[in-house]
C-alpha positions as CSV (number, residue, x, y, z in Angstrom):
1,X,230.1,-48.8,30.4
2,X,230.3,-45.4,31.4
3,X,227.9,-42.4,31.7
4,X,229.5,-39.2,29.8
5,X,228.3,-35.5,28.5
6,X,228.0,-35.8,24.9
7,X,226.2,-33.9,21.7
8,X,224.5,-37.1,20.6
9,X,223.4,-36.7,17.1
10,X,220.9,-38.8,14.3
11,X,221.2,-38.4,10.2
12,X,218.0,-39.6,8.9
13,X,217.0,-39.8,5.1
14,X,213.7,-38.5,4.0
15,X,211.8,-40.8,1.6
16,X,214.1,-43.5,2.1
17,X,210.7,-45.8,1.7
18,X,210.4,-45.0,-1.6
19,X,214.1,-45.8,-2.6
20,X,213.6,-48.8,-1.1
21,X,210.4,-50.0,-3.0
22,X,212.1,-49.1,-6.2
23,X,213.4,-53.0,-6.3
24,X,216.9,-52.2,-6.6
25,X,218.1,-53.5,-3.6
26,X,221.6,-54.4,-4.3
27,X,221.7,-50.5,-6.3
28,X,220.6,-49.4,-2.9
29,X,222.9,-50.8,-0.8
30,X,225.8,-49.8,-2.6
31,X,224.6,-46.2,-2.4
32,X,223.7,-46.9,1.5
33,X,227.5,-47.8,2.0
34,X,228.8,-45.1,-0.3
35,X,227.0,-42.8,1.8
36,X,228.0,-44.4,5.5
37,X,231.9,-43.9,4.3
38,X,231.1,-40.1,3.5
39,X,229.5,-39.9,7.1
40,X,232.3,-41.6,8.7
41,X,234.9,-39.5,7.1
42,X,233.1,-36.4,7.9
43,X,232.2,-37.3,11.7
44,X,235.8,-39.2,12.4
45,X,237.8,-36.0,10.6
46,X,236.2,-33.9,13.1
47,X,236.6,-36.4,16.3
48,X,233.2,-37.4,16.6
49,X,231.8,-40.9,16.6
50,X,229.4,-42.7,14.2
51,X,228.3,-45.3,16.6
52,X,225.7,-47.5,14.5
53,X,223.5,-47.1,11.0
54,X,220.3,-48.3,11.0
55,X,219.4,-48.4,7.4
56,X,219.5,-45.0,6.5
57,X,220.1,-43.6,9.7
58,X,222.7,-42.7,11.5
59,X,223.7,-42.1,15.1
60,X,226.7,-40.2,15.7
61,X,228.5,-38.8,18.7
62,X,230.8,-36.6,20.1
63,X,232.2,-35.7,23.5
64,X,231.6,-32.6,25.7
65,X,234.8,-31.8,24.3
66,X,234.0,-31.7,20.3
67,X,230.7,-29.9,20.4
68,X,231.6,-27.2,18.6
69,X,233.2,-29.0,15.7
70,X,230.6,-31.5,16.3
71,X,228.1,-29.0,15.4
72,X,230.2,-27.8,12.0
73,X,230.7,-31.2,10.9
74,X,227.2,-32.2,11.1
75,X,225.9,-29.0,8.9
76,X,228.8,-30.4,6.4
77,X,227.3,-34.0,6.7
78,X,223.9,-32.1,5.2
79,X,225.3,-30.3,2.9
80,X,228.1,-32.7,1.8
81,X,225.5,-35.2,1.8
82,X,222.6,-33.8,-0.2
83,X,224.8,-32.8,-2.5
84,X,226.3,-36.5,-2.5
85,X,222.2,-38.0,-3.2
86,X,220.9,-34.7,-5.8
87,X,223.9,-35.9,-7.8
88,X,223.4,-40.0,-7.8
89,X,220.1,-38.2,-8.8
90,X,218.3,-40.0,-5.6
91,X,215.1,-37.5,-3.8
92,X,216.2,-38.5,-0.2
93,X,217.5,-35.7,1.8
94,X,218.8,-35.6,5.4
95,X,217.3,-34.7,8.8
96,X,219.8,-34.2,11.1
97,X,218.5,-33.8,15.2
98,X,221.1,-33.4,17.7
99,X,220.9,-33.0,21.7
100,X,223.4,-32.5,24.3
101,X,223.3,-34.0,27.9
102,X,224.8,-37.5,29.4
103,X,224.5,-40.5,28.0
104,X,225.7,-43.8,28.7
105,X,228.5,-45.5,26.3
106,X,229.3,-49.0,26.5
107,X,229.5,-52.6,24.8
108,X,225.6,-54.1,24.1
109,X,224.8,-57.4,22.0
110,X,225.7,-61.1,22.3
111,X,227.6,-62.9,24.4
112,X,229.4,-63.3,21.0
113,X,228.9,-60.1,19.5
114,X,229.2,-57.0,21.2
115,X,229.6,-53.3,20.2
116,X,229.8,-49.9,21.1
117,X,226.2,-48.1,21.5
118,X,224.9,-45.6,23.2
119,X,221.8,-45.2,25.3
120,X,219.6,-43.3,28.2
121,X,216.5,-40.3,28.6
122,X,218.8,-37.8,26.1
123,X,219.2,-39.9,23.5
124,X,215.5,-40.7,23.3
125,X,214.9,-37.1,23.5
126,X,216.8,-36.4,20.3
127,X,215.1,-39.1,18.5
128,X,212.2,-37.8,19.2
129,X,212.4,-33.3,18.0
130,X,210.8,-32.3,15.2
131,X,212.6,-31.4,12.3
132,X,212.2,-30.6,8.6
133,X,215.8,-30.6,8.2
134,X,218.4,-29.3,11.0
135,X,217.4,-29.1,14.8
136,X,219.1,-28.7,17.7
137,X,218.0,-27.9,21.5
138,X,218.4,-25.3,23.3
139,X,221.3,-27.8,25.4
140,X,223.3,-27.8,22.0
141,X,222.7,-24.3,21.9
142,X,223.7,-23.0,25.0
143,X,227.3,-25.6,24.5
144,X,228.0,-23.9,21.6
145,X,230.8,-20.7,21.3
146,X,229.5,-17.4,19.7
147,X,230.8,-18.4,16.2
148,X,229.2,-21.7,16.2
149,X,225.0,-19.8,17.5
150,X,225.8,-17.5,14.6
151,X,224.6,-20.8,12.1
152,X,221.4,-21.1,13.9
153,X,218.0,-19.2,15.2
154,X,215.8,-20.0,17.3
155,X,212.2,-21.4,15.9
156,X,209.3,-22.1,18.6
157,X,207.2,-23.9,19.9
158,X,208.9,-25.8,21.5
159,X,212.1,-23.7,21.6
160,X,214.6,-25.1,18.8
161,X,216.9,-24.0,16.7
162,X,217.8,-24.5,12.8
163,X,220.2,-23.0,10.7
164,X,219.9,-19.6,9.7
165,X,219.1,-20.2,6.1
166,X,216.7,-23.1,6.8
167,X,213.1,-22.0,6.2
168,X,210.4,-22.4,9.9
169,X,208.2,-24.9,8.3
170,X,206.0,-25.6,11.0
């Protein structure tokens, strides 16, 4: 276990809940995994870290190091990836929240079973911002070289910031 900086991220799918009461549970699964390997290849091509899914969600990260192209790699996960569900023809689209700050990154589970997670006060914090599609904080934000803010704006109260093309829906 070990306490590093890190852009800790979460891929969430809206109305998951209703894909899952359609009854086709083994049609779903399949798309589930089908979507986990196109999140793995876009997070591990750009050096981050998919650390668990939970269902539809994923939590991803990547080190002080990698913001940047953390940061590019998760506006390609929401693109790539809506593109991926509007053409299985399934409604769900991603949120993606990310925050930056440290984190603590060890082995948790069984005495039989353990694996990589990731845990502490900034991880909670990014599960818990508001989004209607792509957030960041201002920590992200202030990581981030000039090419990289040129993709976002900032969107209040409380200070966030979403891509540039992403509607305030607040």
């Amino acid at each position: 276990m070990k306490v590093v900086n890190a852009l800790v991220a979460c891929s969430d799918l809206t109305g998951y809940i209703r894909l899952a009461k359609s009854g086709a549970e083994e049609q779903t699964f399949r798309l589930l995994n089908d979507f986990a390997e196109l999140t793995g290849d876009i997070i591990e091509g750009a050096g981050g870290q998919v650390i668990k899914f939970m269902g539809d969600a994923a939590l991803i990260l990547f080190t002080e190091e990698k913001v940047n192209e953390g940061i590019t790699a998760l506006l390609r996960l929401q693109r790539e990836g809506d593109e991926f569900l509007a053409a299985k023809s399934v409604s769900c689209r991603q949120h993606i929240r990310a925050h930056y700050g440290p984190v603590v990154i060890g082995e948790l589970g069984t005495r039989t079973d353990k694996r990589i997670d990731v845990l502490g006060a900034n991880v909670n914090a990014m599960f818990l911002l508001k989004t209607s599609g792509f957030t960041i904080t201002p920590e992200v934000f202030r990581k981030l070289n000039a090419h990289s803010r040129t993709y976002f704006k900032k969107h209040t109260p409380p200070i966030t910031y979403i891509p540039t093309g992403q509607p305030h829906r607040d």
